[in-house]
Biopython code that builds the backbone (N, CA, C, O; Angstrom):
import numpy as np
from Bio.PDB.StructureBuilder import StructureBuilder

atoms = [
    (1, "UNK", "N", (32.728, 46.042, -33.980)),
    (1, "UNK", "CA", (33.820, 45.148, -33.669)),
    (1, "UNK", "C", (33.635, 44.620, -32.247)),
    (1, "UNK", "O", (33.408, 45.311, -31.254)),
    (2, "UNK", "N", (33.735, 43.617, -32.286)),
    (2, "UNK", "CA", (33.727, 42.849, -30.701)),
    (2, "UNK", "C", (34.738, 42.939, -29.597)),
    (2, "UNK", "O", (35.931, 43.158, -29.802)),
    (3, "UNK", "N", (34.167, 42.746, -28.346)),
    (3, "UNK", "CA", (35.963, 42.548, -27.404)),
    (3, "UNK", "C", (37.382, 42.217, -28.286)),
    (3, "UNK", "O", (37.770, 41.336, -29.053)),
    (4, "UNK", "N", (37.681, 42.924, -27.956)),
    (4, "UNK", "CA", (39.125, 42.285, -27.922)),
    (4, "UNK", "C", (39.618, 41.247, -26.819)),
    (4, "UNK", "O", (39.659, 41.392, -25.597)),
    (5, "UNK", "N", (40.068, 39.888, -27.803)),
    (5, "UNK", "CA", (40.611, 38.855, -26.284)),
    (5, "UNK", "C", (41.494, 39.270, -25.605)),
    (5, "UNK", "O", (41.430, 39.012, -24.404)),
    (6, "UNK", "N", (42.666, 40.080, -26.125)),
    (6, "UNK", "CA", (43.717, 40.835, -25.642)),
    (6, "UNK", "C", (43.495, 41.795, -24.124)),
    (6, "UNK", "O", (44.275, 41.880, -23.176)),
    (7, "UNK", "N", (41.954, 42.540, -24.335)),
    (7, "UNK", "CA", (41.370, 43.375, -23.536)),
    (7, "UNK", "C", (40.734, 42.407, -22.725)),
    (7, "UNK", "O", (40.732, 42.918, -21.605)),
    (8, "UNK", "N", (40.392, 41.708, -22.681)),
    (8, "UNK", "CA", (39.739, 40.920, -21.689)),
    (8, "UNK", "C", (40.304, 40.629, -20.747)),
    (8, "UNK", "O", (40.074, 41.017, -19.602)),
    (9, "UNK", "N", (41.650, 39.436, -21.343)),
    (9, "UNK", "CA", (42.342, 38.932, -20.634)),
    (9, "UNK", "C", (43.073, 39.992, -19.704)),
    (9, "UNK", "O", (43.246, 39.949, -18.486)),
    (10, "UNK", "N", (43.457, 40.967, -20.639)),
    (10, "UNK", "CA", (44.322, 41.596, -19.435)),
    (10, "UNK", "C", (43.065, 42.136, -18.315)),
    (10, "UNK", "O", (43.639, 42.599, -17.328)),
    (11, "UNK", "N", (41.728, 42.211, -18.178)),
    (11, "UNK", "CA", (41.042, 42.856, -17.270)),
    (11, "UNK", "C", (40.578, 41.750, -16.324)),
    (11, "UNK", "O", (39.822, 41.887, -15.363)),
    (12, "UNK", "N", (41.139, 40.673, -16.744)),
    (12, "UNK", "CA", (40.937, 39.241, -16.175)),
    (12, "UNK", "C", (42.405, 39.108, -15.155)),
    (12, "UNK", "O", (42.156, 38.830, -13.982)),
    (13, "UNK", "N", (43.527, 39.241, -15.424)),
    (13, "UNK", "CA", (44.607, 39.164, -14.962)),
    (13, "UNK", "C", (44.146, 40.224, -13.881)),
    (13, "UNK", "O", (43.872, 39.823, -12.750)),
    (14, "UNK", "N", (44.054, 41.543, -14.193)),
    (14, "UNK", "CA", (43.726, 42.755, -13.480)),
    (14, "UNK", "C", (42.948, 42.217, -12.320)),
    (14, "UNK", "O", (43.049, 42.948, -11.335)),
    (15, "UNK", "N", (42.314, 41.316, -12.168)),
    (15, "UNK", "CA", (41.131, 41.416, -10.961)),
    (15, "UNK", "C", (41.843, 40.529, -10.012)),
    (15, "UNK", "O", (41.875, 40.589, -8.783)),
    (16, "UNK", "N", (42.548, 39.485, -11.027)),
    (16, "UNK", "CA", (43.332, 37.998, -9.808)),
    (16, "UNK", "C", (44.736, 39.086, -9.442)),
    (16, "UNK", "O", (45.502, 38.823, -8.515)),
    (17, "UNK", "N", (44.830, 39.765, -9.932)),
    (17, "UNK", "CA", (46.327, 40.614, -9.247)),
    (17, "UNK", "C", (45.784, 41.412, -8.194)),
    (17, "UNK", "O", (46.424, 41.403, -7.142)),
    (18, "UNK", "N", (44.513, 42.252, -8.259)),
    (18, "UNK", "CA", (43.720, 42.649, -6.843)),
    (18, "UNK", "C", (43.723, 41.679, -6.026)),
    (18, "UNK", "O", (44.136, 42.015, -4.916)),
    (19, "UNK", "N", (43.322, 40.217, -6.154)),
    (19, "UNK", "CA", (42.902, 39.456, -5.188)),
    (19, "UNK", "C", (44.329, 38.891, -4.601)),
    (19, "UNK", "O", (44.363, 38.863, -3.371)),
    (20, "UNK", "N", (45.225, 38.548, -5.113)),
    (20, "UNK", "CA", (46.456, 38.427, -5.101)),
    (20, "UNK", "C", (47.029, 39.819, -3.947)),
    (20, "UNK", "O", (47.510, 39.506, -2.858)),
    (21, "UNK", "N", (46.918, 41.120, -4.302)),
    (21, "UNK", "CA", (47.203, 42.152, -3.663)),
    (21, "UNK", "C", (46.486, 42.222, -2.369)),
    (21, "UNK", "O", (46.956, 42.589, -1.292)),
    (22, "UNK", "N", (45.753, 41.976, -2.524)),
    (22, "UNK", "CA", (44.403, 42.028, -0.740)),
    (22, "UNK", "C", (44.916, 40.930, -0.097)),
    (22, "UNK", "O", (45.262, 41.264, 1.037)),
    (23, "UNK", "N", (45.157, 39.550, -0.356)),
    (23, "UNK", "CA", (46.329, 38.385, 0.223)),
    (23, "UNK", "C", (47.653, 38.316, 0.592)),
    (23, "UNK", "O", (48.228, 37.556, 1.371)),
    (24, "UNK", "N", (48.242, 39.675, -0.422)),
    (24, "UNK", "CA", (49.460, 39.571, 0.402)),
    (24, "UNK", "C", (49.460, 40.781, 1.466)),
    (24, "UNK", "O", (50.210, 40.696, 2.438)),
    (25, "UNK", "N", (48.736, 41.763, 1.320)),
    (25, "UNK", "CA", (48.074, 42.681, 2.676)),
    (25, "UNK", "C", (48.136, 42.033, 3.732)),
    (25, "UNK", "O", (48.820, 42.465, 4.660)),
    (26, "UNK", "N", (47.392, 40.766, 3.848)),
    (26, "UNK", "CA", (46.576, 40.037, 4.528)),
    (26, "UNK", "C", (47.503, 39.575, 5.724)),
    (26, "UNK", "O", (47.425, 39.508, 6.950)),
    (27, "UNK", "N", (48.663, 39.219, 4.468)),
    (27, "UNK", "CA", (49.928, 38.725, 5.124)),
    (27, "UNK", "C", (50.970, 39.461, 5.790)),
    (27, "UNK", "O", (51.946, 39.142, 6.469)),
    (28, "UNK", "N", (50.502, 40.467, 5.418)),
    (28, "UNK", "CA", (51.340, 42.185, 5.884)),
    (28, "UNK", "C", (52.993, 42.130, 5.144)),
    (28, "UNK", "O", (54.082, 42.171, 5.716)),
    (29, "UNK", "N", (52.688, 42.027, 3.733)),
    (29, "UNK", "CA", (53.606, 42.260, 2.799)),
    (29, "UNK", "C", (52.638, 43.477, 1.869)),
    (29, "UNK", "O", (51.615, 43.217, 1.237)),
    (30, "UNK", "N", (53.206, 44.657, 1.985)),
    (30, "UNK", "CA", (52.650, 45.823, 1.286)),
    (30, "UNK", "C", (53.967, 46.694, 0.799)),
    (30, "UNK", "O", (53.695, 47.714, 0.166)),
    (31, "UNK", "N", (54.840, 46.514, 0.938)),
    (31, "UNK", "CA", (55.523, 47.180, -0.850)),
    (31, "UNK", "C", (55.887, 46.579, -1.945)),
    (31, "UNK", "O", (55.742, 47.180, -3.010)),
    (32, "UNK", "N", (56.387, 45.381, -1.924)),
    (32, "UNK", "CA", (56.215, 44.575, -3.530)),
    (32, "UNK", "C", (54.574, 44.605, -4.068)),
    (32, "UNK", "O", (54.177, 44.908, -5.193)),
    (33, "UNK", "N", (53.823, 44.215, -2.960)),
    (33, "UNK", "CA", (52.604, 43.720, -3.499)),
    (33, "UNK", "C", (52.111, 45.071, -4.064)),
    (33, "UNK", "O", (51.528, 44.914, -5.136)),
    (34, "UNK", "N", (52.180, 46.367, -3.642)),
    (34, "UNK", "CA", (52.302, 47.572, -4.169)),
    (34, "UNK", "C", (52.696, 48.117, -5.922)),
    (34, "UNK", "O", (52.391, 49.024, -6.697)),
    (35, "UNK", "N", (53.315, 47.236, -5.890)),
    (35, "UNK", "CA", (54.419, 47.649, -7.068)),
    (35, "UNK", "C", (53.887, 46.226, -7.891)),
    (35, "UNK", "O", (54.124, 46.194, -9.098)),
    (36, "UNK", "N", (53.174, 45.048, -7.271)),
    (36, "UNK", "CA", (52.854, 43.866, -8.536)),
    (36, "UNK", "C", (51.298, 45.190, -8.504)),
    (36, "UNK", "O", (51.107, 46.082, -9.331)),
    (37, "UNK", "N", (50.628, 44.936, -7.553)),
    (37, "UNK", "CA", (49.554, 45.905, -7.941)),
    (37, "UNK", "C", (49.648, 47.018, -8.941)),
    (37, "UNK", "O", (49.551, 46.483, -10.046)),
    (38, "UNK", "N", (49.778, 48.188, -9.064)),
    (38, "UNK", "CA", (50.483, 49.307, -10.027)),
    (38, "UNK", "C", (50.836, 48.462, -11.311)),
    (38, "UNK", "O", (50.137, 48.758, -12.280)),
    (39, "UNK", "N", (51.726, 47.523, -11.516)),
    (39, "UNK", "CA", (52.266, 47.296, -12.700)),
    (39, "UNK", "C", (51.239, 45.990, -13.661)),
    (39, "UNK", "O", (50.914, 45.964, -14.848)),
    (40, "UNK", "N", (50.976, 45.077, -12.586)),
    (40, "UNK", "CA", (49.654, 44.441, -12.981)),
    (40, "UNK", "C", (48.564, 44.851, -13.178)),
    (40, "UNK", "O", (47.756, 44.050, -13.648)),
    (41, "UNK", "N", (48.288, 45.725, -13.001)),
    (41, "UNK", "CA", (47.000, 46.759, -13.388)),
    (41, "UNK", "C", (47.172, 47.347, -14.557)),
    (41, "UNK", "O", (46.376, 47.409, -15.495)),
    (42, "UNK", "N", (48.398, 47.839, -14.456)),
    (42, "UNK", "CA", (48.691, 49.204, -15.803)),
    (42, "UNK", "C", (48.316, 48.125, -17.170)),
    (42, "UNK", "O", (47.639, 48.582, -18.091)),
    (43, "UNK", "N", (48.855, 46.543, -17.224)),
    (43, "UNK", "CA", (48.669, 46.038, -18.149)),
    (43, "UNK", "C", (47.551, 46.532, -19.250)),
    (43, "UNK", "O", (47.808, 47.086, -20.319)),
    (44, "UNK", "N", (46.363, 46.231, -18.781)),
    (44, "UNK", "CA", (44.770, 46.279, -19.471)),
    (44, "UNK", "C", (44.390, 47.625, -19.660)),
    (44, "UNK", "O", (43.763, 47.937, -20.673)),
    (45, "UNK", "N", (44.758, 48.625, -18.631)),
    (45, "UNK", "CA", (44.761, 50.417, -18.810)),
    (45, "UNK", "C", (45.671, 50.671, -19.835)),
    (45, "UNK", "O", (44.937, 51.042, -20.751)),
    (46, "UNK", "N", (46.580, 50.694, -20.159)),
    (46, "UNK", "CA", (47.823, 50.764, -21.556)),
    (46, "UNK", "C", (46.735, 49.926, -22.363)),
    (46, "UNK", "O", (46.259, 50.823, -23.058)),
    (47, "UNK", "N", (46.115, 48.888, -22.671)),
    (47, "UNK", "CA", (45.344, 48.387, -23.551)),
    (47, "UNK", "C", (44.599, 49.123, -23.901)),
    (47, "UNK", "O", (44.735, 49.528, -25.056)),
    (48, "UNK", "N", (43.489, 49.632, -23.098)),
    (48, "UNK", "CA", (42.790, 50.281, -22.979)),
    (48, "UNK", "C", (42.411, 51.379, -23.897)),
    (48, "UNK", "O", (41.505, 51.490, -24.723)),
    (49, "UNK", "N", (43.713, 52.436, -23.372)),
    (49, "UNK", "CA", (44.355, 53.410, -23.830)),
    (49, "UNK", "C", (44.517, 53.314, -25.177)),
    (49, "UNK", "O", (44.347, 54.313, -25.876)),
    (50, "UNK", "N", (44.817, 52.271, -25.647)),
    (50, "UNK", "CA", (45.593, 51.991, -27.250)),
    (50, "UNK", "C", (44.014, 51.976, -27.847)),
    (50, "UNK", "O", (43.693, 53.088, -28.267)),
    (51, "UNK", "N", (43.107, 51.092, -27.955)),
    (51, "UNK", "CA", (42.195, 51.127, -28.513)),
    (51, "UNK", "C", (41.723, 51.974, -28.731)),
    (51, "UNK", "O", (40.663, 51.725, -29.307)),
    (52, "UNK", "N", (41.994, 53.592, -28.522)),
    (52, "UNK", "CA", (41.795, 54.575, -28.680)),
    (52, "UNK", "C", (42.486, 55.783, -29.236)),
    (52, "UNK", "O", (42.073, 56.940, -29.156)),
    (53, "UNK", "N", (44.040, 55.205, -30.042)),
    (53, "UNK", "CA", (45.134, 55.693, -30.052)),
    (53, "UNK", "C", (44.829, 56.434, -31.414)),
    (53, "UNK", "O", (44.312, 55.991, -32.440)),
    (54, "UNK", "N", (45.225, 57.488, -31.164)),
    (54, "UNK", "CA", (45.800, 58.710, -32.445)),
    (54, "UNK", "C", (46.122, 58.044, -34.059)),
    (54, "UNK", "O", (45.454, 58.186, -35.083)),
    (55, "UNK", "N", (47.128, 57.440, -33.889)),
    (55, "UNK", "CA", (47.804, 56.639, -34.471)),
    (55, "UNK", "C", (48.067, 55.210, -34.465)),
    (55, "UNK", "O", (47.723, 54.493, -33.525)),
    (56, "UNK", "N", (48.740, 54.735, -35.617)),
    (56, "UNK", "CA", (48.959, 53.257, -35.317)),
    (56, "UNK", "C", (49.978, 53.686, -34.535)),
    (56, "UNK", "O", (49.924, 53.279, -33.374)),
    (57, "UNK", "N", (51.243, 54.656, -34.929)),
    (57, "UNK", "CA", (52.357, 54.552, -33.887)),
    (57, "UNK", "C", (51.748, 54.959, -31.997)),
    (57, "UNK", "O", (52.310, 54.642, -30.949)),
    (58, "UNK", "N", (50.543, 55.683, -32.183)),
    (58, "UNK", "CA", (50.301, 55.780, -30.664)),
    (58, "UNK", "C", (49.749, 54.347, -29.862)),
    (58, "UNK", "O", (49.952, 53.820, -28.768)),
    (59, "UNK", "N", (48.950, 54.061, -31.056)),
    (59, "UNK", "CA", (48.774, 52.429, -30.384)),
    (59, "UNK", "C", (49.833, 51.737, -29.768)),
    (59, "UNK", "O", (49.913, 51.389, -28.590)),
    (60, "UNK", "N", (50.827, 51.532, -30.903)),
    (60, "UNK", "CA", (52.050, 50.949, -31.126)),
    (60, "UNK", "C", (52.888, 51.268, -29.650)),
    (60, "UNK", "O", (53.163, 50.496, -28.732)),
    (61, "UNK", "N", (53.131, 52.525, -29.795)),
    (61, "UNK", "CA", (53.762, 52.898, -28.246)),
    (61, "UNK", "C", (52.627, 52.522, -27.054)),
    (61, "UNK", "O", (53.144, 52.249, -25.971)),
    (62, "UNK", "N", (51.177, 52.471, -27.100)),
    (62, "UNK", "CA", (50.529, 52.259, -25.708)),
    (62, "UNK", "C", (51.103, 50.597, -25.463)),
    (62, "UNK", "O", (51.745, 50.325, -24.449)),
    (63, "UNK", "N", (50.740, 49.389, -26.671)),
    (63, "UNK", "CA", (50.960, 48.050, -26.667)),
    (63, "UNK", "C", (52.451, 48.399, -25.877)),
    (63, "UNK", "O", (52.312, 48.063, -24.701)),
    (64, "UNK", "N", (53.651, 48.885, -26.085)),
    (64, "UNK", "CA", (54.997, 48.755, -25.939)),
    (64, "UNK", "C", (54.964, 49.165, -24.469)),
    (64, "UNK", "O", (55.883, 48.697, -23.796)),
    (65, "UNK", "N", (53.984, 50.040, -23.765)),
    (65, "UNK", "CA", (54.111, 50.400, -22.799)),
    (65, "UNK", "C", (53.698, 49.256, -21.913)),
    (65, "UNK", "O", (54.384, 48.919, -20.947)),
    (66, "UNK", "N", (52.446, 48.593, -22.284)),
    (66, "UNK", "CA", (51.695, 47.586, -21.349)),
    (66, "UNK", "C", (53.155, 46.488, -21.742)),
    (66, "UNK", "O", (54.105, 46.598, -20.967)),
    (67, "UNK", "N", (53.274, 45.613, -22.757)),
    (67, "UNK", "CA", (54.457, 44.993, -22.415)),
    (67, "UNK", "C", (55.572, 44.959, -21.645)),
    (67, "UNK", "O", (56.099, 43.927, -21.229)),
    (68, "UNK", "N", (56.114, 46.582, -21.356)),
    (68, "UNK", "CA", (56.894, 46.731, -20.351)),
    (68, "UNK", "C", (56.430, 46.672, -18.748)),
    (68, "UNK", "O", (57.156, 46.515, -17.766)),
    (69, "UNK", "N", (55.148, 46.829, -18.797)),
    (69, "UNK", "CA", (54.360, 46.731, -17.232)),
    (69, "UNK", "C", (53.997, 45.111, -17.615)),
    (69, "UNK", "O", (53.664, 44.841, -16.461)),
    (70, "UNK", "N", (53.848, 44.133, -18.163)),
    (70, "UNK", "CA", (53.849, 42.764, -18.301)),
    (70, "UNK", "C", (55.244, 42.310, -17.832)),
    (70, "UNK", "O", (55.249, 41.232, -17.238)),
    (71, "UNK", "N", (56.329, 42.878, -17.976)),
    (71, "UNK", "CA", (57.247, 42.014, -17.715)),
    (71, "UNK", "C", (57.681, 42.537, -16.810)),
    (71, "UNK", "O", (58.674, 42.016, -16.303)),
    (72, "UNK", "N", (57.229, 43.573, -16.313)),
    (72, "UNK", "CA", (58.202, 44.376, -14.414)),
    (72, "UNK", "C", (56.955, 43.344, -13.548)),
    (72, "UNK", "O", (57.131, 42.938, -12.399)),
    (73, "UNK", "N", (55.605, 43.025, -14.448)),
    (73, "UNK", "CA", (54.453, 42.796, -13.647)),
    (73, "UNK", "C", (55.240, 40.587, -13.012)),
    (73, "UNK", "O", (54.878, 39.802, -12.136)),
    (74, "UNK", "N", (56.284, 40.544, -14.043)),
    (74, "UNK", "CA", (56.573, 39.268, -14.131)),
    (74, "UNK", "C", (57.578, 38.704, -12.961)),
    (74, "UNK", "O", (57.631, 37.556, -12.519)),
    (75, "UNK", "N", (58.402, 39.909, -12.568)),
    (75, "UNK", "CA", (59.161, 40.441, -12.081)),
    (75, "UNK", "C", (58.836, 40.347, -10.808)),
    (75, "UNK", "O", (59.321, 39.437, -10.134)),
    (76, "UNK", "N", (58.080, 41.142, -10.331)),
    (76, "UNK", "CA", (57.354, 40.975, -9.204)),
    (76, "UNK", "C", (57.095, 39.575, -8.665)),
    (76, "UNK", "O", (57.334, 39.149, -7.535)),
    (77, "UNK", "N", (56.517, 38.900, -9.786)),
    (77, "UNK", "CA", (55.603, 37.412, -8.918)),
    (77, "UNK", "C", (57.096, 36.549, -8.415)),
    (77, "UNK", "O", (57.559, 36.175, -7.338)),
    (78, "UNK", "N", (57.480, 36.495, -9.726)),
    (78, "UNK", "CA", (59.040, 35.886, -9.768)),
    (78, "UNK", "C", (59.323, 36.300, -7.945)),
    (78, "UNK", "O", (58.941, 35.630, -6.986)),
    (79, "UNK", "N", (59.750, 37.015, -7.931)),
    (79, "UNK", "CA", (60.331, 37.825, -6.200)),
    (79, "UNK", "C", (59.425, 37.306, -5.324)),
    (79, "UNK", "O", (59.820, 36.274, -4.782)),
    (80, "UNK", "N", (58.245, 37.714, -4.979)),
    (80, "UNK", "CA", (56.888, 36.959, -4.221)),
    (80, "UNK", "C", (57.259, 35.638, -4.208)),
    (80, "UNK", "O", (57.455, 35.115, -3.111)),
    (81, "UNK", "N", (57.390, 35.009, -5.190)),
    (81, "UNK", "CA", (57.127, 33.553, -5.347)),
    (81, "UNK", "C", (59.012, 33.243, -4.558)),
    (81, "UNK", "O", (59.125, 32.179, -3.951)),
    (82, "UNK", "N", (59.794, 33.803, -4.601)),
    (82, "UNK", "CA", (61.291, 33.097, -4.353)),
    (82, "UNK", "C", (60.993, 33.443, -2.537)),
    (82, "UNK", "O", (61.107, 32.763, -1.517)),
    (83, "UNK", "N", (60.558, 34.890, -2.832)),
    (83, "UNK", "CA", (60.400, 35.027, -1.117)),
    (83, "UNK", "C", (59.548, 34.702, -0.156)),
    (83, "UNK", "O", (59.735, 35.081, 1.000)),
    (84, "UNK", "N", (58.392, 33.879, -0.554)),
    (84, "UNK", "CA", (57.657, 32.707, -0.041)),
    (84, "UNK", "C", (56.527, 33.733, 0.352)),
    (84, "UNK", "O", (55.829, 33.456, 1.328)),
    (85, "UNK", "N", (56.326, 34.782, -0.275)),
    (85, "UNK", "CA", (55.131, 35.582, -0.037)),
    (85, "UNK", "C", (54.015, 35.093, -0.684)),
    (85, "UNK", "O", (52.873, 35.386, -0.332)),
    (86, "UNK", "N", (54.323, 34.241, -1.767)),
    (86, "UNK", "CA", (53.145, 33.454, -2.802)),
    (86, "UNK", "C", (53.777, 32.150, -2.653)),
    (86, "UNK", "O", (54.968, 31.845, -2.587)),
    (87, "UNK", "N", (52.747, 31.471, -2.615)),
    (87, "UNK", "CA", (52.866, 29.501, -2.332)),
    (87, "UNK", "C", (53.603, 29.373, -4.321)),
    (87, "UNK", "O", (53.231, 30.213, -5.140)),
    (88, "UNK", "N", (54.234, 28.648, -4.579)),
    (88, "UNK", "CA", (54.485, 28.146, -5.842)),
    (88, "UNK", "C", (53.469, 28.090, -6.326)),
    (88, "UNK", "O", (53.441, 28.953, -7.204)),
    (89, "UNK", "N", (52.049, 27.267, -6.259)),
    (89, "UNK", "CA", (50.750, 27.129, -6.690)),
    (89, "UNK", "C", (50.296, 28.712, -6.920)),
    (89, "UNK", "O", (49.991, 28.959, -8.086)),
    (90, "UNK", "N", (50.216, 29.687, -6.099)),
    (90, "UNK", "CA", (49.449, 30.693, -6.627)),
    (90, "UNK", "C", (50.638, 32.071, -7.484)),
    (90, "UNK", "O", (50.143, 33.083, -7.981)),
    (91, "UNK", "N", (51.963, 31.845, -7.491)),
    (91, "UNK", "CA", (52.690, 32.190, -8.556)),
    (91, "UNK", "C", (52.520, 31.319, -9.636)),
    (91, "UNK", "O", (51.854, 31.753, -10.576)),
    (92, "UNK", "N", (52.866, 30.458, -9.694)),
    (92, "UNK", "CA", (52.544, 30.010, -10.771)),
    (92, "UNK", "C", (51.247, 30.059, -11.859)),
    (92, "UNK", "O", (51.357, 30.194, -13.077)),
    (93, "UNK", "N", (50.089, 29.925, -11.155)),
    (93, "UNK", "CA", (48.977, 30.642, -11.852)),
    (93, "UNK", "C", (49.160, 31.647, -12.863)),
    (93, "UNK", "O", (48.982, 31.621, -14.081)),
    (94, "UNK", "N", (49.846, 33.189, -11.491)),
    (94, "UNK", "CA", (49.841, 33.924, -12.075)),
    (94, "UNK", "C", (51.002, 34.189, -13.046)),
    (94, "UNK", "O", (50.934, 35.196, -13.751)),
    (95, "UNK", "N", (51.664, 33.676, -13.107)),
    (95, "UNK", "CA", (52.911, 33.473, -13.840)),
    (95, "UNK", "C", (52.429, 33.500, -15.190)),
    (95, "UNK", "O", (52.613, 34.371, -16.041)),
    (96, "UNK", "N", (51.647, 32.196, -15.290)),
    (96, "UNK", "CA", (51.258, 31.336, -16.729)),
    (96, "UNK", "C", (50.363, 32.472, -17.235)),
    (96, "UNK", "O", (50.151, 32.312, -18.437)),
    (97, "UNK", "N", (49.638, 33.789, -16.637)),
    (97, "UNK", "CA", (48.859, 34.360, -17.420)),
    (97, "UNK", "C", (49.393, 35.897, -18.039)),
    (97, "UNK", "O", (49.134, 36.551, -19.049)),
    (98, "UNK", "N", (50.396, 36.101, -16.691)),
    (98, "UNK", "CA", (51.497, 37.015, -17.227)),
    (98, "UNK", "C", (52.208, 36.667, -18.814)),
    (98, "UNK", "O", (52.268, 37.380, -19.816)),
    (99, "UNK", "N", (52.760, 35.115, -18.539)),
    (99, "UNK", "CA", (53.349, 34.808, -19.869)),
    (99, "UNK", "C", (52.134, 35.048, -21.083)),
    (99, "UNK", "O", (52.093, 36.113, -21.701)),
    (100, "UNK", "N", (51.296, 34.092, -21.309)),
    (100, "UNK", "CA", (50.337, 34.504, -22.138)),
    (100, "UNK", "C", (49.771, 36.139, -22.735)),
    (100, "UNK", "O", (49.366, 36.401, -23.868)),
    (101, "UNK", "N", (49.910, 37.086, -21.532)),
    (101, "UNK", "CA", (49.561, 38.022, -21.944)),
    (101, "UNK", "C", (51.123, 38.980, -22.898)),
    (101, "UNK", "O", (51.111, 39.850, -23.769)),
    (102, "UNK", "N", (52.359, 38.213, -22.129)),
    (102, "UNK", "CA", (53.480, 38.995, -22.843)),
    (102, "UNK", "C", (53.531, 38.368, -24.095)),
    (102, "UNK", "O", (53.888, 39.152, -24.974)),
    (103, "UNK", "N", (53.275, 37.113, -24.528)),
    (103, "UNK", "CA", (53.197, 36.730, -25.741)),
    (103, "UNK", "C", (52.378, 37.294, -26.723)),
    (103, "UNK", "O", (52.870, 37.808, -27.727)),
    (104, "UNK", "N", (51.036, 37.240, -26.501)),
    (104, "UNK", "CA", (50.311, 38.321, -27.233)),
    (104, "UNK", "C", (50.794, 39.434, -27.486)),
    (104, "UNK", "O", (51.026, 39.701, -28.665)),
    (105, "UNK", "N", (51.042, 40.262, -26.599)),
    (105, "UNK", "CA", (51.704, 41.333, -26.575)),
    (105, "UNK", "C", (52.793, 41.725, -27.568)),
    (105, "UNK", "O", (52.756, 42.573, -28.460)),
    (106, "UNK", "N", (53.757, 40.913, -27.203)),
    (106, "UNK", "CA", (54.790, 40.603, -28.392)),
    (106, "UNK", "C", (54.342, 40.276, -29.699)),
    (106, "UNK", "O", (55.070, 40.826, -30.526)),
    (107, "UNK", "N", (53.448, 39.612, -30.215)),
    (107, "UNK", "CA", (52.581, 39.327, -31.489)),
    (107, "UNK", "C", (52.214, 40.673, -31.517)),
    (107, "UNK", "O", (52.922, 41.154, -32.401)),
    (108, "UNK", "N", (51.532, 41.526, -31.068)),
    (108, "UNK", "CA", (50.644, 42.903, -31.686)),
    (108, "UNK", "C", (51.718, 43.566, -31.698)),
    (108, "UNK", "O", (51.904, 44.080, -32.801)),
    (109, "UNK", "N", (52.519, 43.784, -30.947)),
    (109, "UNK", "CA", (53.781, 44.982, -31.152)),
    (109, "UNK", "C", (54.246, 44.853, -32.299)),
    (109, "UNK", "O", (54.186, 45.821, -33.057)),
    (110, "UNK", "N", (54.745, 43.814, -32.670)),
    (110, "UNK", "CA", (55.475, 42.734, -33.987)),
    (110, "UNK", "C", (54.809, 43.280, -35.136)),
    (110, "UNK", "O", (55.473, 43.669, -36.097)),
    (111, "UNK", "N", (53.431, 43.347, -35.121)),
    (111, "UNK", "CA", (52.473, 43.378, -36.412)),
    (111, "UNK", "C", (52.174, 44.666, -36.257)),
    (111, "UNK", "O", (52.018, 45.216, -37.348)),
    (112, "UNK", "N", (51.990, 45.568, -35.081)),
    (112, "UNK", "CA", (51.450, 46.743, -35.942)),
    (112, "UNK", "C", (53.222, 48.207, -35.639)),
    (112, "UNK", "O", (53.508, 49.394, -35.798)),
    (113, "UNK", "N", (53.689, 47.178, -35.251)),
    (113, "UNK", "CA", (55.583, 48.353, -35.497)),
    (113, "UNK", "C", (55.635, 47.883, -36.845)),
    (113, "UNK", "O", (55.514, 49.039, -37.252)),
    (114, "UNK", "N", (55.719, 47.112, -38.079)),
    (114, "UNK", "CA", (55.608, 47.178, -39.255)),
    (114, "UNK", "C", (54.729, 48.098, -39.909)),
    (114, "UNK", "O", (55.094, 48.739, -40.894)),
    (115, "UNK", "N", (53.234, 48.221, -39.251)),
    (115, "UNK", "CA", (53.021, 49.206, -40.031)),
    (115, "UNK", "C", (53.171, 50.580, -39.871)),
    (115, "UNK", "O", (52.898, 51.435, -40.714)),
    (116, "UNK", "N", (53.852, 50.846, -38.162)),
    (116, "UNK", "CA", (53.896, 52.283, -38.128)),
    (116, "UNK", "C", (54.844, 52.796, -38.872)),
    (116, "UNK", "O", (54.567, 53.991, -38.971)),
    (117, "UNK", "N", (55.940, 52.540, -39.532)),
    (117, "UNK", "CA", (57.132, 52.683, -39.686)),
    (117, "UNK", "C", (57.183, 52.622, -41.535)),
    (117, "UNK", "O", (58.256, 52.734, -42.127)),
]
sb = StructureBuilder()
sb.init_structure("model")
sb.init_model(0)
sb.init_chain("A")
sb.init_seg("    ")
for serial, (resi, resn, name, xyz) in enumerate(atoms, 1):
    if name == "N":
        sb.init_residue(resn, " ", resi, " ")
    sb.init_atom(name, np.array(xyz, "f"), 0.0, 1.0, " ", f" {name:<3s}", serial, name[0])
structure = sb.get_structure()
C-alpha cells in the first residue's frame, strides 16, 4: 500500500509549523508558539500512530485524537494571526492547510466510526 495523502500532508503541515515556530522565537513570542508547536505536530504523530492501530476503533480514536490537535492547532494561528504575531499572509497559509487537514480528518472519522461500532 502506498503513502497515505492524509500522512503526508500532515508531515508537510508539521515542518511549515516548525518553521512558523523558529519565526515566532525569532520574534520572542514563545508560549503560544509553544502550544501551536505541540499541537501542530501531534497532528501527523496521532496519524502515524493510527496506521498502526489494534483496531478499527483504535484507529478510530487515534484519527479523533489528531482532529482534536487540528482544531486547538487552528486555534492557535487564529490568536497569532489577531495578535499580529503572524502577518495575515502567513496565517492564512497556514490556516488553509489546517482546514484541509480537519476536513479530511472529518471524512476518515465519519467512515471508519461506522465501522467500529
Amino acid at each position: 500500500m502506498g503513502e497515505s495523502i492524509l500522512k503526508n500532508k500532515s508531515f508537510l503541515f508539521a515542518l511549515h509549523i516548525v518553521a512558523a515556530y523558529k519565526d515566532l522565537c525569532c520574534r520572542q513570542e514563545y508560549v503560544m508558539s509553544k502550544q501551536l508547536l505541540r499541537c501542530g505536530t501531534s497532528i501527523g504523530a496521532n496519524i502515524a500512530e493510527a496506521e498502526r492501530g489494534q483496531s478499527v476503533s483504535d484507529f478510530t480514536a487515534k484519527m479523533y485524537i489528531s482532529l482534536k490537535e487540528a482544531n486547538e492547532t487552528d486555534y492557535w494561528l487564529r490568536l497569532l494571526k489577531a495578535s499580529a504575531y503572524l502577518t495575515e499572509e502567513e496565517a492564512d497559509a497556514l490556516l488553509s492547510e489546517c482546514d484541509e487537514l480537519v476536513r479530511m480528518l472529518v471524512a476518515t472519522t465519519k467512515k471508519t466510526s461506522n465501522r467500529a461500532f
